[in-house]
C-alpha distance (Angstrom), angle and dihedral (degrees) to the residues before:
residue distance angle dihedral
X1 . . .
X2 3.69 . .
X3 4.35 114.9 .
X4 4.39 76.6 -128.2
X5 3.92 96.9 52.4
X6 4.24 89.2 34.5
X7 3.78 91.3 52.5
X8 3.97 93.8 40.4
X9 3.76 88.8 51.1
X10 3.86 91.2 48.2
X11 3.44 94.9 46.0
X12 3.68 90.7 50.0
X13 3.93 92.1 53.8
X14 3.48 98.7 46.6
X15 3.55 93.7 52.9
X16 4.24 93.4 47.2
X17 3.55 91.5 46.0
X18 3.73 89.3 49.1
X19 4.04 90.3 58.4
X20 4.28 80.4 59.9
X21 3.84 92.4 63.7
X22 4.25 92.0 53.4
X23 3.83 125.4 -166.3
X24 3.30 102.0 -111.1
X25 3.55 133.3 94.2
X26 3.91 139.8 -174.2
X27 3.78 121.2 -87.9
X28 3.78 128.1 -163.0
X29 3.66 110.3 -118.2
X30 3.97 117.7 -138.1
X31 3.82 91.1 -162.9
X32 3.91 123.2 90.1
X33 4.06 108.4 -95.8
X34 3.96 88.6 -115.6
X35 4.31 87.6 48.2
X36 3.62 85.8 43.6
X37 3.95 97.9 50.3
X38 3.93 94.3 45.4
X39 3.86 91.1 44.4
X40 3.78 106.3 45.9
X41 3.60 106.9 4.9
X42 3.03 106.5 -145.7
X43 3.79 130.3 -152.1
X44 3.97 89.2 -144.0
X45 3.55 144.8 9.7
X46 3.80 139.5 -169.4
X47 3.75 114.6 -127.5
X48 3.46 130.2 -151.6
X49 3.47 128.4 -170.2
X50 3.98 139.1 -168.6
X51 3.13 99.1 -88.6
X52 4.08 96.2 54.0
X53 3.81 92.9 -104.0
X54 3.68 116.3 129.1
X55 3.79 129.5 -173.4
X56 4.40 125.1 178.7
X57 3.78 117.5 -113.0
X58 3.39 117.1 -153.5
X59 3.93 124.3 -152.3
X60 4.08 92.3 4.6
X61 3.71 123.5 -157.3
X62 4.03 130.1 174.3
X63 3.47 113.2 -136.7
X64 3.39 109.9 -178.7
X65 3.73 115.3 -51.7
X66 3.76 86.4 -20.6
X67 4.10 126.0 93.7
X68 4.15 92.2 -153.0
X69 4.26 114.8 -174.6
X70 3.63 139.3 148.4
X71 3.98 115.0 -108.5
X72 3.55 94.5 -141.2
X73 3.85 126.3 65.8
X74 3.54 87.7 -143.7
X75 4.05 105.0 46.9
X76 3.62 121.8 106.9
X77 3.87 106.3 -130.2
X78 3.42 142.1 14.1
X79 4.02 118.2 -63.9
X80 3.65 102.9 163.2
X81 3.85 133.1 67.1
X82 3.35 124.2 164.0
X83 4.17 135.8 168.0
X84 3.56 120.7 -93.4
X85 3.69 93.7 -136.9
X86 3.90 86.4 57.2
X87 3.60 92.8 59.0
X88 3.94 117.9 85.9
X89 3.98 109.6 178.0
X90 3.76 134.4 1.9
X91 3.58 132.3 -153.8
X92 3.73 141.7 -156.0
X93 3.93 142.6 -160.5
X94 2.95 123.5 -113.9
X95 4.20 140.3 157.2
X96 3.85 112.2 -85.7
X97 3.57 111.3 -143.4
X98 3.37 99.0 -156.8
X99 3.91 99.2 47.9
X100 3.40 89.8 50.2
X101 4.22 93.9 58.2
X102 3.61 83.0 43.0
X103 3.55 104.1 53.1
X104 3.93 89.0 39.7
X105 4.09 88.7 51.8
X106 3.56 91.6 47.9
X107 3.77 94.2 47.4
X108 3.46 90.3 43.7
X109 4.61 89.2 52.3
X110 4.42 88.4 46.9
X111 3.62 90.7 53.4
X112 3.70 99.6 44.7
X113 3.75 83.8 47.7
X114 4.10 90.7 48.2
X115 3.98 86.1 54.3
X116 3.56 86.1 50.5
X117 3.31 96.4 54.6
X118 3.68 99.1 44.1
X119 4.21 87.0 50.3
X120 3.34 96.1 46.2
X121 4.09 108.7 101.0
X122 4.15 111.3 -145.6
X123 3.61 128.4 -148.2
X124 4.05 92.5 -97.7
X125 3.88 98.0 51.6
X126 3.76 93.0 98.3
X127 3.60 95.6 33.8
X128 4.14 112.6 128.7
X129 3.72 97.4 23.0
């Protein structure tokens, strides 16, 4: 393989498998989960319960005393209700500021290395001629 098509292809997977990683990050809400749903909306939340377990809810509602959501981003109704009593914090995504400058500046350091590399002439380049 060509050092052009090697360092194109390298490039090209760092940078996709950098858009798995993501800038955000969650942040504790100080509002009530029923506040926070009719203020923000959010399209997910991070519940924690009593008893230190958490799980995500995707597309949350309140209905009543009830915090009802589906546990899969990709499921088609609601599958999930629990009390609000039961839960004890909430959590929302949102864009990290300094991830993001860090991820850029370390993408920015491999691929200035990858052009290195694929610059950089070795001791058997010229070999055989």
């Amino acid at each position: 393989m060509p050092r052009t098509r090697w360092l194109q292809r390298s490039v090209v997977g760092l940078v996709a498998s950098s858009q798995l990683l993501g800038c955000t990050s969650w942040h504790v809400e100080t509002l009530s989960p029923a506040d926070l749903i009719a203020s923000k909306e959010p399209t997910a939340i991070r519940v924690q319960y009593a008893d230190s377990t958490s799980e995500v809810l995707y597309e949350p509602e309140v209905q009543g005393d009830m915090l009802v959501g589906r546990r899969q981003s990709n499921g088609k109704q609601s599958d999930h209700a629990v009390a609000l009593a039961d839960v004890k914090r909430t959590a929302t995504r949102r864009l990290d500021a300094g991830r993001t400058t860090a991820l850029v500046l370390a993408m920015g350091a491999v691929v200035g290395v990858f052009v290195g590399l694929a610059n950089m002439q070795g001791p058997f380049d010229n070999w055989g001629q």
